[in-house]
N, CA, C and O atoms as a Maestro MAE file, in Angstrom:
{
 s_m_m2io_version
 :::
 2.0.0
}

f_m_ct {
 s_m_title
 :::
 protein
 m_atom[324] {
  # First column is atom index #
  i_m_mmod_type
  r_m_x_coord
  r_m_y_coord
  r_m_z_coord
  i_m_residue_number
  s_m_chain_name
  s_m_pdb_residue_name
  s_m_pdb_atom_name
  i_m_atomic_number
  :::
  1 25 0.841 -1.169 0.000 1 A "UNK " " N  " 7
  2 3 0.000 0.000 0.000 1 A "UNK " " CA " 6
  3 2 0.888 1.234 0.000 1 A "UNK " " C  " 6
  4 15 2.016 1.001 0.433 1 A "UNK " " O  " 8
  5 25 0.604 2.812 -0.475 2 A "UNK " " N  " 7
  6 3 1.919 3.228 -1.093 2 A "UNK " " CA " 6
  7 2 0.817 4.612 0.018 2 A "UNK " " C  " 6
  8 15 -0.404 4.752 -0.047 2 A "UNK " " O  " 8
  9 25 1.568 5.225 0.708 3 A "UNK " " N  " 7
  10 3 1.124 6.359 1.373 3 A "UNK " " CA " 6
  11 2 1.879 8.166 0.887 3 A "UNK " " C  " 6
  12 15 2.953 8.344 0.312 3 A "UNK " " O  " 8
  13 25 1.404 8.692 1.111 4 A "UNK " " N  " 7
  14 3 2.199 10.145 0.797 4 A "UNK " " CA " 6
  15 2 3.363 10.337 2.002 4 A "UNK " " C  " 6
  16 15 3.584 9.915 3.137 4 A "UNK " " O  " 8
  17 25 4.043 11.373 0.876 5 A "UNK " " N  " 7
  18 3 4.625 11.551 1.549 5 A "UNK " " CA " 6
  19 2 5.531 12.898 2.021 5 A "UNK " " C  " 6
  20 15 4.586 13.675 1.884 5 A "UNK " " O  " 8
  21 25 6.499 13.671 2.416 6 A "UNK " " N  " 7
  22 3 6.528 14.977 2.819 6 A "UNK " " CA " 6
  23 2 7.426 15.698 2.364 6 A "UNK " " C  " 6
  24 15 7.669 16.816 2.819 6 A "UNK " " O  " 8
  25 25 8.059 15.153 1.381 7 A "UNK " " N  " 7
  26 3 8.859 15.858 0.405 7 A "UNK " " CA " 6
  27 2 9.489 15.134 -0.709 7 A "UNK " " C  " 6
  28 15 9.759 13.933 -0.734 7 A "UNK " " O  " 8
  29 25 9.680 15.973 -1.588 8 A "UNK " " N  " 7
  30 3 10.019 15.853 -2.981 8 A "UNK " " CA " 6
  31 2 10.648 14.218 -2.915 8 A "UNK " " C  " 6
  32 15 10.093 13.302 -3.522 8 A "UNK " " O  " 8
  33 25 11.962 14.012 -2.030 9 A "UNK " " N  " 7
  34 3 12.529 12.713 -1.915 9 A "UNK " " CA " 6
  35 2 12.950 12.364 -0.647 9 A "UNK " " C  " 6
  36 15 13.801 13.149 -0.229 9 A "UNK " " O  " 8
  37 25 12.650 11.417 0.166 10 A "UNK " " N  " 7
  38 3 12.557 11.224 1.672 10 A "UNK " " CA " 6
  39 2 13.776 10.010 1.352 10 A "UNK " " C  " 6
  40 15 13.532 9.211 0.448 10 A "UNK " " O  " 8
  41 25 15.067 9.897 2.101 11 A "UNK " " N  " 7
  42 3 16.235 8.993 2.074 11 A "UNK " " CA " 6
  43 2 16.246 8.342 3.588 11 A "UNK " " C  " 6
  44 15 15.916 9.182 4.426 11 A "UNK " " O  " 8
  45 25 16.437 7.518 3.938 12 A "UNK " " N  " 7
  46 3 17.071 6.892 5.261 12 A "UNK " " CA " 6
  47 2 17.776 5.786 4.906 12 A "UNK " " C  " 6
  48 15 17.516 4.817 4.192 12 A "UNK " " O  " 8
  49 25 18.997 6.220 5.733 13 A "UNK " " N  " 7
  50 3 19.881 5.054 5.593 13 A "UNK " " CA " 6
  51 2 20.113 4.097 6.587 13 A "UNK " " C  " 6
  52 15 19.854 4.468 7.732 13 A "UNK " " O  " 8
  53 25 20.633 2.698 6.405 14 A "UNK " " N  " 7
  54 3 20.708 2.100 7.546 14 A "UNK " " CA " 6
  55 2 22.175 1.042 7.264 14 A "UNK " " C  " 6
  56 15 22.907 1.174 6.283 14 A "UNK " " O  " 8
  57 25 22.337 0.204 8.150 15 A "UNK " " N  " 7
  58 3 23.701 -0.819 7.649 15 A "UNK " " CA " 6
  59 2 23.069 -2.410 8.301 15 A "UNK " " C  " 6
  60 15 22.358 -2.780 9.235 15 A "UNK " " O  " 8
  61 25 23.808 -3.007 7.191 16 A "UNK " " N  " 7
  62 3 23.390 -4.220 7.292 16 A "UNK " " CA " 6
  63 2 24.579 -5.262 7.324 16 A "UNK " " C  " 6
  64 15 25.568 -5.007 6.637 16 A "UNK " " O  " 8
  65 25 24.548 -6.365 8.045 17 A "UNK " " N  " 7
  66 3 25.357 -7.100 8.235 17 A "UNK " " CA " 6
  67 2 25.465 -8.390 6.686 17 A "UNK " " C  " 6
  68 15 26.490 -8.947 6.293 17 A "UNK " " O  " 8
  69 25 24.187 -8.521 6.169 18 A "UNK " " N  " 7
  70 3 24.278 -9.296 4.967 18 A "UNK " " CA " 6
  71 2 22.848 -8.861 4.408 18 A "UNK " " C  " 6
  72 15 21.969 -8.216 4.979 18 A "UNK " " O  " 8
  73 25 22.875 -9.397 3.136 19 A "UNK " " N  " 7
  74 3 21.779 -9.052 2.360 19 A "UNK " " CA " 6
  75 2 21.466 -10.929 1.518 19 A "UNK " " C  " 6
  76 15 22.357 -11.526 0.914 19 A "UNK " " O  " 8
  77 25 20.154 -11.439 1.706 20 A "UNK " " N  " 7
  78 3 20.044 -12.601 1.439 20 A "UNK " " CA " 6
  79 2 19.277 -12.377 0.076 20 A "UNK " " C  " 6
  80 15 18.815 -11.236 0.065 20 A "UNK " " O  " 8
  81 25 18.950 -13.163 -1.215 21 A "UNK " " N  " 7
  82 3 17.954 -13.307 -2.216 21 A "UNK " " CA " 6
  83 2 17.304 -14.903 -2.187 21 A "UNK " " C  " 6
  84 15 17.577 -15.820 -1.412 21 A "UNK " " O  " 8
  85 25 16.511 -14.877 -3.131 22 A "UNK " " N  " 7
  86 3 16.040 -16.666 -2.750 22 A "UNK " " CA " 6
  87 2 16.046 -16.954 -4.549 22 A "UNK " " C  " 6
  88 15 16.105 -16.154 -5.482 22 A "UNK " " O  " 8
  89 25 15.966 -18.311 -4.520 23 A "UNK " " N  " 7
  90 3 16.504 -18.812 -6.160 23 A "UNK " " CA " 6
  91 2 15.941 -20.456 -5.891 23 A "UNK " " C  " 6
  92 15 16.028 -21.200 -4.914 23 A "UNK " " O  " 8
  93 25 15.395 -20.601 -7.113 24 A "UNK " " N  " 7
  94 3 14.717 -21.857 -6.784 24 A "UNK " " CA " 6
  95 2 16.148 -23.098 -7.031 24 A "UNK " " C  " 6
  96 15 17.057 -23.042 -7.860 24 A "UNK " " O  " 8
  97 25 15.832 -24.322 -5.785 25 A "UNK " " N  " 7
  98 3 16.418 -25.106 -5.458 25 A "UNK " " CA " 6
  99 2 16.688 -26.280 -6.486 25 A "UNK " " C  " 6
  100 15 16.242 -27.380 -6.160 25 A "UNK " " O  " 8
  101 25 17.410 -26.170 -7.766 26 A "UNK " " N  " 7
  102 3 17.773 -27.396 -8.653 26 A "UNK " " CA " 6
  103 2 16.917 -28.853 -8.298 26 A "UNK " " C  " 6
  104 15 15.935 -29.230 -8.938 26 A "UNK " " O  " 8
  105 25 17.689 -29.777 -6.809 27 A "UNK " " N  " 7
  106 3 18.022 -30.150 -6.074 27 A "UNK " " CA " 6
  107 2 16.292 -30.614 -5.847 27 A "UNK " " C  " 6
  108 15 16.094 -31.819 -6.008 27 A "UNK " " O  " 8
  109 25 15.279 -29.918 -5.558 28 A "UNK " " N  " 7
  110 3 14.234 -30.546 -5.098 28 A "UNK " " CA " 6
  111 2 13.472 -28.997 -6.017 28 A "UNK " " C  " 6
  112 15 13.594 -27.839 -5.619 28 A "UNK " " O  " 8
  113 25 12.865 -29.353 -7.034 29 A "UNK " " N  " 7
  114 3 11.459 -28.657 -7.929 29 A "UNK " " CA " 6
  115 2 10.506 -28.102 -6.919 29 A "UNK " " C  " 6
  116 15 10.041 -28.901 -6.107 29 A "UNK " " O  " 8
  117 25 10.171 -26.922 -6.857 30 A "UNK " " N  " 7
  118 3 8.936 -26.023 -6.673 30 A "UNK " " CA " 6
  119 2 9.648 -25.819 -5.041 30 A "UNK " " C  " 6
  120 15 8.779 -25.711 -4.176 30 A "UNK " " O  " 8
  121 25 11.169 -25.751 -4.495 31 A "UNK " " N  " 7
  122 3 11.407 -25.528 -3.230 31 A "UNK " " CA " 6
  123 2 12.596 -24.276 -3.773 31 A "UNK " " C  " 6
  124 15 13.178 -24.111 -4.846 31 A "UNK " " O  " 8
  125 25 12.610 -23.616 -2.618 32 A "UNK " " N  " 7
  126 3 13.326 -22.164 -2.725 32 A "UNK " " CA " 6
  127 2 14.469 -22.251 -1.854 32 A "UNK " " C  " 6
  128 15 14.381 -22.766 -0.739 32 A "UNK " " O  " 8
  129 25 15.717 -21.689 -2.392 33 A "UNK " " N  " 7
  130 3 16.935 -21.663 -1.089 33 A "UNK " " CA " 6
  131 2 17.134 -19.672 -1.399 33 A "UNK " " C  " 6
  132 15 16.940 -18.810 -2.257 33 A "UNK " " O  " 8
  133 25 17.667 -19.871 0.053 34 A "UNK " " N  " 7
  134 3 18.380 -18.170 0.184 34 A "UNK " " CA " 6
  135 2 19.969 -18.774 0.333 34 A "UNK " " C  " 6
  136 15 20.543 -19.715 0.880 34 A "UNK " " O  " 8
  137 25 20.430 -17.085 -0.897 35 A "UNK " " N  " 7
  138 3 21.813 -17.450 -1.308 35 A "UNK " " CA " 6
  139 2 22.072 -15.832 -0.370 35 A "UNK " " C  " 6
  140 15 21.221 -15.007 -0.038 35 A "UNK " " O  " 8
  141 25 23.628 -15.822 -0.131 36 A "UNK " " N  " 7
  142 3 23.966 -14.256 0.159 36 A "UNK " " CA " 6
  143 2 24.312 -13.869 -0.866 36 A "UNK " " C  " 6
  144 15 24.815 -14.586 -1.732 36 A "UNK " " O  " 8
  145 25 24.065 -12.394 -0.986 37 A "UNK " " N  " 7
  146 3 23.888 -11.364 -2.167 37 A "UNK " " CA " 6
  147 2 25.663 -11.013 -1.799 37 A "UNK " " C  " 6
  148 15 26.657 -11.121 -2.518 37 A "UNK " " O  " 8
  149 25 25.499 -10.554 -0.344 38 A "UNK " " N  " 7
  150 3 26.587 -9.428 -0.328 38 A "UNK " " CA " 6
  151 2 26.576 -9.994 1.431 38 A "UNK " " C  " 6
  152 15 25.698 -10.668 1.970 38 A "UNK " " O  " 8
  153 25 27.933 -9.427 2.087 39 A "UNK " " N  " 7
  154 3 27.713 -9.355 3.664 39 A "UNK " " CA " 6
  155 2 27.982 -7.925 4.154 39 A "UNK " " C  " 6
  156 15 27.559 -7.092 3.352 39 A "UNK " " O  " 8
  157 25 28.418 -7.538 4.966 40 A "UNK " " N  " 7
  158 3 28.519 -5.961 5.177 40 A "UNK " " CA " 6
  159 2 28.398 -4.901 4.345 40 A "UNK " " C  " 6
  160 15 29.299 -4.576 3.571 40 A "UNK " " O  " 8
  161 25 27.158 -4.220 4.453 41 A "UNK " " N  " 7
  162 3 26.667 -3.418 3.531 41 A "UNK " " CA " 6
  163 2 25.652 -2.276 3.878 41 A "UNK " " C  " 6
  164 15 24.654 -2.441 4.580 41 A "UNK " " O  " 8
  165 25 26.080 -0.954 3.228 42 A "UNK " " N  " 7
  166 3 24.917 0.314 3.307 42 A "UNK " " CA " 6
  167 2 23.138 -0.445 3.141 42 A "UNK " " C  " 6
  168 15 22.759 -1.589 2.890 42 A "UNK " " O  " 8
  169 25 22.716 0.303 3.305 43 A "UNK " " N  " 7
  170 3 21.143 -0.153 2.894 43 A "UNK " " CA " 6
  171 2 20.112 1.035 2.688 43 A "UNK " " C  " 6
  172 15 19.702 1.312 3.815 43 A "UNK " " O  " 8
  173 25 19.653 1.666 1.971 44 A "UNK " " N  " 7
  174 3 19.122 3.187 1.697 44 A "UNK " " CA " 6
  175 2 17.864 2.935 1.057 44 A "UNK " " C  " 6
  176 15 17.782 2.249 0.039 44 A "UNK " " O  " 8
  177 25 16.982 3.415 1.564 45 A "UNK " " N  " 7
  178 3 15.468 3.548 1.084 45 A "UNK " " CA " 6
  179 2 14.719 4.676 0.590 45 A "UNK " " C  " 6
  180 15 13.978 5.314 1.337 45 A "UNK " " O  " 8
  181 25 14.907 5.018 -0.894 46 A "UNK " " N  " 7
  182 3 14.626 6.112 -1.241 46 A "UNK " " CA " 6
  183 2 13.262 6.282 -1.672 46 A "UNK " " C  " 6
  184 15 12.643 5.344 -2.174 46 A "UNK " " O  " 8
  185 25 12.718 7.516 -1.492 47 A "UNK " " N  " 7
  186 3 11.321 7.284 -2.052 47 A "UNK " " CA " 6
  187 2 11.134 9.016 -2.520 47 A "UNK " " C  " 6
  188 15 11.274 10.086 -1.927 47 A "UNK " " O  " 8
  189 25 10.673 8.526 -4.160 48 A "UNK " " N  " 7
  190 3 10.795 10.097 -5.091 48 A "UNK " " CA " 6
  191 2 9.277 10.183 -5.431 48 A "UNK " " C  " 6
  192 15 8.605 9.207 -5.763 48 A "UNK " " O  " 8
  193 25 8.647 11.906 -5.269 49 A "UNK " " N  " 7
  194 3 7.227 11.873 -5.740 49 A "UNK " " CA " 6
  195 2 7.411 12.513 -7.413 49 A "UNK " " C  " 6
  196 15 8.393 13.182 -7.733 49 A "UNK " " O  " 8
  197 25 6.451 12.219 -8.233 50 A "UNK " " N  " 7
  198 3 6.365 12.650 -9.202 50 A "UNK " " CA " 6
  199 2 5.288 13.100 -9.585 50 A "UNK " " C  " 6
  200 15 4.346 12.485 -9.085 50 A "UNK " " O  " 8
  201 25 4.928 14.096 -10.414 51 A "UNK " " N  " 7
  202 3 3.625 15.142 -10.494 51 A "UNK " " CA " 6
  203 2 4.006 14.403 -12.080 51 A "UNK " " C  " 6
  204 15 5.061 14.531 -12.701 51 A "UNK " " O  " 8
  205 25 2.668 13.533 -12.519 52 A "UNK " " N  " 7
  206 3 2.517 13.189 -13.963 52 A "UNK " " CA " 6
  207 2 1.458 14.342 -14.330 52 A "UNK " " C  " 6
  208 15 0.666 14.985 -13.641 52 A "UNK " " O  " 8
  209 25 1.861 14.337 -16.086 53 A "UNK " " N  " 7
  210 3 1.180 15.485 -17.008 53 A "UNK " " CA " 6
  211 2 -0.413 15.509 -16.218 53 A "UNK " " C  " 6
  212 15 -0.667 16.623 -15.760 53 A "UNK " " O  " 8
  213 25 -1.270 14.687 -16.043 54 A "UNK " " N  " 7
  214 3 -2.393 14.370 -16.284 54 A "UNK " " CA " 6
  215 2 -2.897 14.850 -14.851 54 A "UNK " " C  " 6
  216 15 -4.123 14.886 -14.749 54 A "UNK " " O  " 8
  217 25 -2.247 15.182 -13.852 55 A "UNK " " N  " 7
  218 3 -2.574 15.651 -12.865 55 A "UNK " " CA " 6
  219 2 -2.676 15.013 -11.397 55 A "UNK " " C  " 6
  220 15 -3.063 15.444 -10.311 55 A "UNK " " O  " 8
  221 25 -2.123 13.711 -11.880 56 A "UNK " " N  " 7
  222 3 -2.084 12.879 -10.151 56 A "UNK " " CA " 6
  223 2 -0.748 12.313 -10.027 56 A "UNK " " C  " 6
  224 15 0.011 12.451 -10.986 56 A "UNK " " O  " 8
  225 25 -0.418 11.806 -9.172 57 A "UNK " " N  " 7
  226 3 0.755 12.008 -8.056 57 A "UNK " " CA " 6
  227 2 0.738 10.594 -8.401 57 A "UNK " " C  " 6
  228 15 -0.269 9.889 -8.334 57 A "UNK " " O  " 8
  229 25 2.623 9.958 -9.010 58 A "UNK " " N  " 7
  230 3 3.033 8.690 -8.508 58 A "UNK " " CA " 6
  231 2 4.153 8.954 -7.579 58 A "UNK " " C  " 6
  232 15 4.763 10.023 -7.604 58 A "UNK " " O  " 8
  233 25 4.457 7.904 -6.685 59 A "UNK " " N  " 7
  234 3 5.765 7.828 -5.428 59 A "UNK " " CA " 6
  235 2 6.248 6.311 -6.071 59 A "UNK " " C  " 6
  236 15 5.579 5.325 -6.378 59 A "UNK " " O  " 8
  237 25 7.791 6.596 -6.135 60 A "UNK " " N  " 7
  238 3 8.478 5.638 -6.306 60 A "UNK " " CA " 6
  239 2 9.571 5.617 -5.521 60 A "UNK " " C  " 6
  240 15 10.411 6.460 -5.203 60 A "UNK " " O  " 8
  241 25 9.298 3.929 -5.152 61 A "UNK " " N  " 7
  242 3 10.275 3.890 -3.769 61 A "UNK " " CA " 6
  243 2 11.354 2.474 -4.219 61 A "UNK " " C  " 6
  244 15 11.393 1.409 -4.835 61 A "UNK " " O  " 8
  245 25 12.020 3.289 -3.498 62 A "UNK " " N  " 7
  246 3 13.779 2.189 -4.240 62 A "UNK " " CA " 6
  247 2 14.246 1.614 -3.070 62 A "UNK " " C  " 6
  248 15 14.205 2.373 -2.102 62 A "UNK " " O  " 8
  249 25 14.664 0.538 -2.874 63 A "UNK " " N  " 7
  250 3 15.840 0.281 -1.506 63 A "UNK " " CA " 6
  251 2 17.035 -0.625 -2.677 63 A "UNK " " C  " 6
  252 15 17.043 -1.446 -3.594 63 A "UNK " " O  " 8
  253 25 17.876 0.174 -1.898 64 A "UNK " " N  " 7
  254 3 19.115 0.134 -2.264 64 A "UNK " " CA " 6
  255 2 20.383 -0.517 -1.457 64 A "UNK " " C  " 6
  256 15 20.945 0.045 -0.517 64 A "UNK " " O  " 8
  257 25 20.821 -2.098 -2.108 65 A "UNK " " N  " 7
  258 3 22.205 -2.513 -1.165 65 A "UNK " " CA " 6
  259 2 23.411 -1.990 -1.665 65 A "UNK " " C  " 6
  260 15 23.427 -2.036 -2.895 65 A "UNK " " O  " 8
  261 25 24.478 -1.486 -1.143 66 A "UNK " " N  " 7
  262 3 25.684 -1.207 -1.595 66 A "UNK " " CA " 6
  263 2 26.587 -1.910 -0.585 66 A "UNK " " C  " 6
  264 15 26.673 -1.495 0.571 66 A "UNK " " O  " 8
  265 25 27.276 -3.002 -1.034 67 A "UNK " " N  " 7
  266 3 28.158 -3.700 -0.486 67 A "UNK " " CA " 6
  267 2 29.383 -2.809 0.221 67 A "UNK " " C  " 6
  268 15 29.826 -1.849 -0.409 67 A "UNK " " O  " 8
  269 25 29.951 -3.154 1.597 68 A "UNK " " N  " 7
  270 3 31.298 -2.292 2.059 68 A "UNK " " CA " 6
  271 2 32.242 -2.022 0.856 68 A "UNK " " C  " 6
  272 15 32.852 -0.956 0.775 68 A "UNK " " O  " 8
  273 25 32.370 -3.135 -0.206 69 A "UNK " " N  " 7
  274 3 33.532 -3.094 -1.016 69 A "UNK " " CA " 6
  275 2 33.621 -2.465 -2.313 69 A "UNK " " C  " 6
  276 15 34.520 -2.236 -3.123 69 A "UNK " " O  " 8
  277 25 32.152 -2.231 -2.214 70 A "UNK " " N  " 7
  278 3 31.744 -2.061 -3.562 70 A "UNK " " CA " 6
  279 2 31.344 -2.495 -4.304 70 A "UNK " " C  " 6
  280 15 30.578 -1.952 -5.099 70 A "UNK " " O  " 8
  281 25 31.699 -3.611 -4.330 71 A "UNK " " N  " 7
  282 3 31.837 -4.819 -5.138 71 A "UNK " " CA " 6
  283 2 30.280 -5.177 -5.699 71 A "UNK " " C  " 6
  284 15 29.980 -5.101 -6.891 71 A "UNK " " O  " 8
  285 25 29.375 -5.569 -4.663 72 A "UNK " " N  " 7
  286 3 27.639 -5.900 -5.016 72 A "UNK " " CA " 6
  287 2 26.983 -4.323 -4.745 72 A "UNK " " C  " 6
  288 15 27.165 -3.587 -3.775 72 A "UNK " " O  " 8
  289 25 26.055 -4.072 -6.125 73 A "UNK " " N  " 7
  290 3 24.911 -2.803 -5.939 73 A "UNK " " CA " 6
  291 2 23.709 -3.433 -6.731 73 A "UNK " " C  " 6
  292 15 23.566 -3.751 -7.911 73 A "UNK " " O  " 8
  293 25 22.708 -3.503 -5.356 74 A "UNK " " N  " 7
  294 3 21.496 -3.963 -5.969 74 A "UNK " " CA " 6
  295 2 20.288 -2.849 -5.496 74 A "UNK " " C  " 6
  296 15 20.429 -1.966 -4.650 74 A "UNK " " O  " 8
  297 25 19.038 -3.156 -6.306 75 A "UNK " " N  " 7
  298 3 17.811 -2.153 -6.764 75 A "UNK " " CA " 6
  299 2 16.937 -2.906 -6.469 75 A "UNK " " C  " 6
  300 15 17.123 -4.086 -6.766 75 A "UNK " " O  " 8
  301 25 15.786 -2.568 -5.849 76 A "UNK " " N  " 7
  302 3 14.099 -3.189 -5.655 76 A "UNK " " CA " 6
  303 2 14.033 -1.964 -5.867 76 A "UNK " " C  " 6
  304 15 14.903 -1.128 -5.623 76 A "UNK " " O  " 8
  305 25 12.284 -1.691 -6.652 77 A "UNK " " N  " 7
  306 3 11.987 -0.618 -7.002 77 A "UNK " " CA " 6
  307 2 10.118 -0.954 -7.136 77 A "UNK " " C  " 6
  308 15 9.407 -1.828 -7.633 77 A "UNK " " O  " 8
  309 25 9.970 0.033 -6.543 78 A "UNK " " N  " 7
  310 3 8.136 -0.361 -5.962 78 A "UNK " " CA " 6
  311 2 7.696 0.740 -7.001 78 A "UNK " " C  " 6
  312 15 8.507 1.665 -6.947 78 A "UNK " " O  " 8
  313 25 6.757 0.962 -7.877 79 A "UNK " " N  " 7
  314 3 6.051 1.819 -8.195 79 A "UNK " " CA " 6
  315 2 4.291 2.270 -7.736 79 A "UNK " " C  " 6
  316 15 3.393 1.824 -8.450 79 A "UNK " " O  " 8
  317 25 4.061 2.850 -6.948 80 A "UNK " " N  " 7
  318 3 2.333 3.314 -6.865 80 A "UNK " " CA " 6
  319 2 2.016 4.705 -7.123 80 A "UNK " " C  " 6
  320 15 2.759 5.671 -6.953 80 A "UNK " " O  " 8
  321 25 0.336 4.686 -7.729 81 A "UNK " " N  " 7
  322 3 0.115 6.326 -8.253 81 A "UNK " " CA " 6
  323 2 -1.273 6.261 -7.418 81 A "UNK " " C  " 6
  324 15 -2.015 7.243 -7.376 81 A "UNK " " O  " 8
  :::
 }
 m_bond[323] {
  # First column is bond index #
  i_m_from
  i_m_to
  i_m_order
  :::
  1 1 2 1
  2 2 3 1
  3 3 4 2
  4 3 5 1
  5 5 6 1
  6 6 7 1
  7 7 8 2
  8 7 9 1
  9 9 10 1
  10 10 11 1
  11 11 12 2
  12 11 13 1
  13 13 14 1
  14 14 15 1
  15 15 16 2
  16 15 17 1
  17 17 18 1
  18 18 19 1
  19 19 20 2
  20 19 21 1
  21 21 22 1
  22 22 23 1
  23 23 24 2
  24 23 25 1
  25 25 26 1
  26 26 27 1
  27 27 28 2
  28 27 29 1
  29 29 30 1
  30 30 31 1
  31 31 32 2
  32 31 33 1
  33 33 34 1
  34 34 35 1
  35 35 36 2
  36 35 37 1
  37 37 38 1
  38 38 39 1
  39 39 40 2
  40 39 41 1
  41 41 42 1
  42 42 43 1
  43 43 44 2
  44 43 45 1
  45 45 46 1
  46 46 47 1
  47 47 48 2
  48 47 49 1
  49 49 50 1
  50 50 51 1
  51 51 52 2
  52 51 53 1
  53 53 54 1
  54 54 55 1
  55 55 56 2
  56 55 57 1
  57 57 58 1
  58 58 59 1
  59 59 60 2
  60 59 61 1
  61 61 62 1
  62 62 63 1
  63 63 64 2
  64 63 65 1
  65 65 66 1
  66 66 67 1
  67 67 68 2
  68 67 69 1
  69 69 70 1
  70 70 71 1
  71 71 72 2
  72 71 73 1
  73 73 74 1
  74 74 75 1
  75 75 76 2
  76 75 77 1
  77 77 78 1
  78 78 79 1
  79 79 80 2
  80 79 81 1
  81 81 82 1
  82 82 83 1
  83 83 84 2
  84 83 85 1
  85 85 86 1
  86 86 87 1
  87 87 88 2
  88 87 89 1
  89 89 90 1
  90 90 91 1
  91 91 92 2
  92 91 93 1
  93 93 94 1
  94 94 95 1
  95 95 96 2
  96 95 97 1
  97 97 98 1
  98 98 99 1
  99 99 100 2
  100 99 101 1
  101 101 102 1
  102 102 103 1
  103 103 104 2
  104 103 105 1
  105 105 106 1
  106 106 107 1
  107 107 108 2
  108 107 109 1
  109 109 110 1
  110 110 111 1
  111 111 112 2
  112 111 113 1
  113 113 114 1
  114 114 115 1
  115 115 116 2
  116 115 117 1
  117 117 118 1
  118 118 119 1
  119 119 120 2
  120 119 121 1
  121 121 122 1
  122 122 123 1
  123 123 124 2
  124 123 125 1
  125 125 126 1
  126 126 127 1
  127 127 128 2
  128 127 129 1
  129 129 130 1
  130 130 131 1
  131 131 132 2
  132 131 133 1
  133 133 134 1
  134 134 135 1
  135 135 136 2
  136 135 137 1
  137 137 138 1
  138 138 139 1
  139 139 140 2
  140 139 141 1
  141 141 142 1
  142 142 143 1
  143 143 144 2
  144 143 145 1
  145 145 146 1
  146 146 147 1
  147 147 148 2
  148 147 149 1
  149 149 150 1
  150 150 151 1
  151 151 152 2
  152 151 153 1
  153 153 154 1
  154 154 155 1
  155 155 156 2
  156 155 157 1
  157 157 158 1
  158 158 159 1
  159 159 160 2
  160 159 161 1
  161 161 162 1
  162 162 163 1
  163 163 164 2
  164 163 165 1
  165 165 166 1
  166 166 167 1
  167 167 168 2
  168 167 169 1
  169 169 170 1
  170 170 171 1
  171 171 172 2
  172 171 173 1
  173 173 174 1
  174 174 175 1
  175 175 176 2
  176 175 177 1
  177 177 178 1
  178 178 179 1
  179 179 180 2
  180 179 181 1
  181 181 182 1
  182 182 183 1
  183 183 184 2
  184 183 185 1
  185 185 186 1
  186 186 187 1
  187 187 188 2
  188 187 189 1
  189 189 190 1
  190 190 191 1
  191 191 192 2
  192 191 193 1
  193 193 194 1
  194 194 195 1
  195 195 196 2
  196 195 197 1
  197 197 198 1
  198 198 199 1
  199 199 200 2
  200 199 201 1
  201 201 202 1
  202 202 203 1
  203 203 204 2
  204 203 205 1
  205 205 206 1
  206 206 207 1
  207 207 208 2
  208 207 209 1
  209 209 210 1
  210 210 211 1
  211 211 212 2
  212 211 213 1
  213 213 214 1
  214 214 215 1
  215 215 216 2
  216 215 217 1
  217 217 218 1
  218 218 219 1
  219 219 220 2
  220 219 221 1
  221 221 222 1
  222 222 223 1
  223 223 224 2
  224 223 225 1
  225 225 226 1
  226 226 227 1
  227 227 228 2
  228 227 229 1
  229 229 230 1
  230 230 231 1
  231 231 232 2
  232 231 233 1
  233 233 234 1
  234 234 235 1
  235 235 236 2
  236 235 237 1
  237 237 238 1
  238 238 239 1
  239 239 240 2
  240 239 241 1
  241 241 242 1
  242 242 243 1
  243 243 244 2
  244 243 245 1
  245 245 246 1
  246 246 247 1
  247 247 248 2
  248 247 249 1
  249 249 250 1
  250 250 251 1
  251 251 252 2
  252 251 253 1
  253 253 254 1
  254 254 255 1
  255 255 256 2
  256 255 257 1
  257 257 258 1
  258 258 259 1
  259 259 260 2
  260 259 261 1
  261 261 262 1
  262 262 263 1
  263 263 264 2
  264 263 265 1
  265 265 266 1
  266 266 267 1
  267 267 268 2
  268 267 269 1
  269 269 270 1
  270 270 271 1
  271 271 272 2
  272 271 273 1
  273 273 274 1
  274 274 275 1
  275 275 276 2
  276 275 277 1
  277 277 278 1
  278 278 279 1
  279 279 280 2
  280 279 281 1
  281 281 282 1
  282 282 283 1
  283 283 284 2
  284 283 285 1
  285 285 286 1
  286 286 287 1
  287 287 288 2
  288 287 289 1
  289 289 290 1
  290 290 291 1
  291 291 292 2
  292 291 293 1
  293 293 294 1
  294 294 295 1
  295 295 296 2
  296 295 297 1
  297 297 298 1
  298 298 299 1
  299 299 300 2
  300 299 301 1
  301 301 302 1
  302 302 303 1
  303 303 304 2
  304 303 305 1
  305 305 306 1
  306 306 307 1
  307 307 308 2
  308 307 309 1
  309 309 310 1
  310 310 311 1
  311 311 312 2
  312 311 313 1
  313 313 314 1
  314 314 315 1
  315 315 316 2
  316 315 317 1
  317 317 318 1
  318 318 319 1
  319 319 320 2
  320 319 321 1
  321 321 322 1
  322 322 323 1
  323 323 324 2
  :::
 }
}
């Protein structure tokens, strides 16, 4: 559910010790394993409003991993209007 919000782009950052994804399991059909993405890492949740031509309001919200090393940068990206 996507709520308003109080300016143009609202950021908070946080740190994370690992970042997990899930990938289906070869090994046994229709079962899921979690792999690590990354381990020590930024974690930032951005959320941007946008005024479309037509006159109503979308918010798009991003969270963002950036690995200590650099090395892993990953994107989830939510769209609601």
């Amino acid at each position: 559910m996507c709520g308003t919000r109080k300016s143009q782009s609202d950021k908070e950052h946080r740190r994370g010790a690992s970042v997990e994804f899930t990938q289906p399991d070869p090994e046994l059909p229709g079962e899921w394993k979690m792999m690590e993405a990354t381990g020590p890492c930024r974690i930032s949740i951005i959320t941007k409003k946008q005024q479309l031509s037509a006159g109503s309001t979308r918010y798009i919200t991003s969270v963002w991993v950036i690995s200590d090393d650099r090395g892993v940068r990953m994107q989830q990206k939510r769209m609601c209007q």
